[in-house]
N, C-alpha and C positions, 0 to 999 in steps of 0.2 A: 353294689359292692365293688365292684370293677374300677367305676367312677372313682369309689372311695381311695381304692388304691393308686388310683393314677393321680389323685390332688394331693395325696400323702407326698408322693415320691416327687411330686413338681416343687411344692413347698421345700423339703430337704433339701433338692436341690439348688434351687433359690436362696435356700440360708446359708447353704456351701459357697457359693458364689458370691453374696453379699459379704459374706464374715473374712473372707481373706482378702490380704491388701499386698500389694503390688511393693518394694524394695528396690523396679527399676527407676526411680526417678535421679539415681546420680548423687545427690544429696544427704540421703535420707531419710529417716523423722529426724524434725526439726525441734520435735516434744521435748528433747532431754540435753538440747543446747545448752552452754552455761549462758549466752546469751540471753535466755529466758526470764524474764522477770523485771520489775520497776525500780530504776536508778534513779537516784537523785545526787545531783552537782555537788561533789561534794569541796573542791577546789581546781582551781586553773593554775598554770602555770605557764607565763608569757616567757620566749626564749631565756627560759632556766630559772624564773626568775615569781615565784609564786604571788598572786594579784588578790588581795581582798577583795572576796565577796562581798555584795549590797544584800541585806536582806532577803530580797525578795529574789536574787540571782539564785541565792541556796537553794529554793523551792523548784529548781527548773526538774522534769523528770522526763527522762525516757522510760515507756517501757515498752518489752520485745514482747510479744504473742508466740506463744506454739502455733496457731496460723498462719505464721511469719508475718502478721501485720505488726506493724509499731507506731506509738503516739508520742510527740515530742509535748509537753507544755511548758509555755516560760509565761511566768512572771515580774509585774511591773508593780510599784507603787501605785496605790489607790490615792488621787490626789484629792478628790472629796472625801478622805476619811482620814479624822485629825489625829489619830496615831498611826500614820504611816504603815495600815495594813495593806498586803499587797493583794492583787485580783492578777488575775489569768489574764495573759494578756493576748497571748494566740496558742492555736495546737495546728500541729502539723500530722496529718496521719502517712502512711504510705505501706511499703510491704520491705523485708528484708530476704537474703539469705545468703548460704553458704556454701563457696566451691568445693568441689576435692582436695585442693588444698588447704584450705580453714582459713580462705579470705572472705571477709562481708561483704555483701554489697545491698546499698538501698538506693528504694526506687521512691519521690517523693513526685515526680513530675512526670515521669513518663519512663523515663531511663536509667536502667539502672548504675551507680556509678560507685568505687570502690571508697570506702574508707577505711583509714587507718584503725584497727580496735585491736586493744588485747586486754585481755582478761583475768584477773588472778584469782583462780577462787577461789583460795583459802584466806585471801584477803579479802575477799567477795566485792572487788573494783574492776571498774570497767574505765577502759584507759580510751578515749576518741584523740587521735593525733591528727591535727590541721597543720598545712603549709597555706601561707597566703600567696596563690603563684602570680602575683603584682610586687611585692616585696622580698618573697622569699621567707619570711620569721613566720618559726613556729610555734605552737601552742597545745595544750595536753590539757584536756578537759578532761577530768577523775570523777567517778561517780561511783556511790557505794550502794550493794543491793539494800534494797529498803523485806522486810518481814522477810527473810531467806527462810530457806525449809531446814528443819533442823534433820 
């Protein structure tokens, strides 16, 4: 009976212990990011100046994880297939997250390194802003959430 009470009270314990989660990581939960969820390209915009998409460019998709992992996949022309259907052409996976102060940053290689994002979501777009630091000109790649939660 003893036994019985001392496995009781170890168990309780243990589920005390497993069931609460820790708030020190700086960050937060990453669960209820607007970042969260699958983009797809929806237009670019080369210094000011918006650039028709190919086909298959349309199909490019981010999408963010609540594990803060994220998959890039783009898109090329299938040239063995005679209506110009597109195939996958690479995916990039890596991890992201976010400071104290609500800058991104992703890691695809080792290091994490900042990117430009902003977000509107009641427009449910996601803005990626590049500088090419060999030239200088910028570019705003716009992606719109694909199935958003109502």
């Amino acid at each position: 009976m003893k036994m019985n009470k001392v496995l009781i009270l170890l168990v309780l314990s243990l589920s005390l212990v497993l069931s609460c989660s820790s708030d020190d990581d700086g960050g937060g939960s990453s669960s209820n990011d607007p970042i969260i969820g699958e983009w797809q390209l929806n237009r670019v915009v080369f210094e000011g100046t918006e650039i028709t998409l190919q086909a298959c460019e349309e199909l490019e998709t981010y999408i963010f994880e609540p594990n803060a992992a994220f998959i890039i996949e783009r898109f090329s022309p299938a040239p063995e297939l005679p209506n110009q259907d597109c195939e996958l052409e690479n995916t990039n996976q890596g991890t992201w997250m976010k400071d104290d102060n609500g800058k991104y940053f992703f890691n695809l290689q080792g290091d994490f390194v900042e990117l430009p994002v902003s977000i509107n979501e009641e427009a449910e777009e996601l803005t990626i802003n590049e500088v090419d630091p060999l030239t200088g000109s910028t570019q705003q790649r716009i992606f719109v959430l694909q199935n958003p939660s109502e």
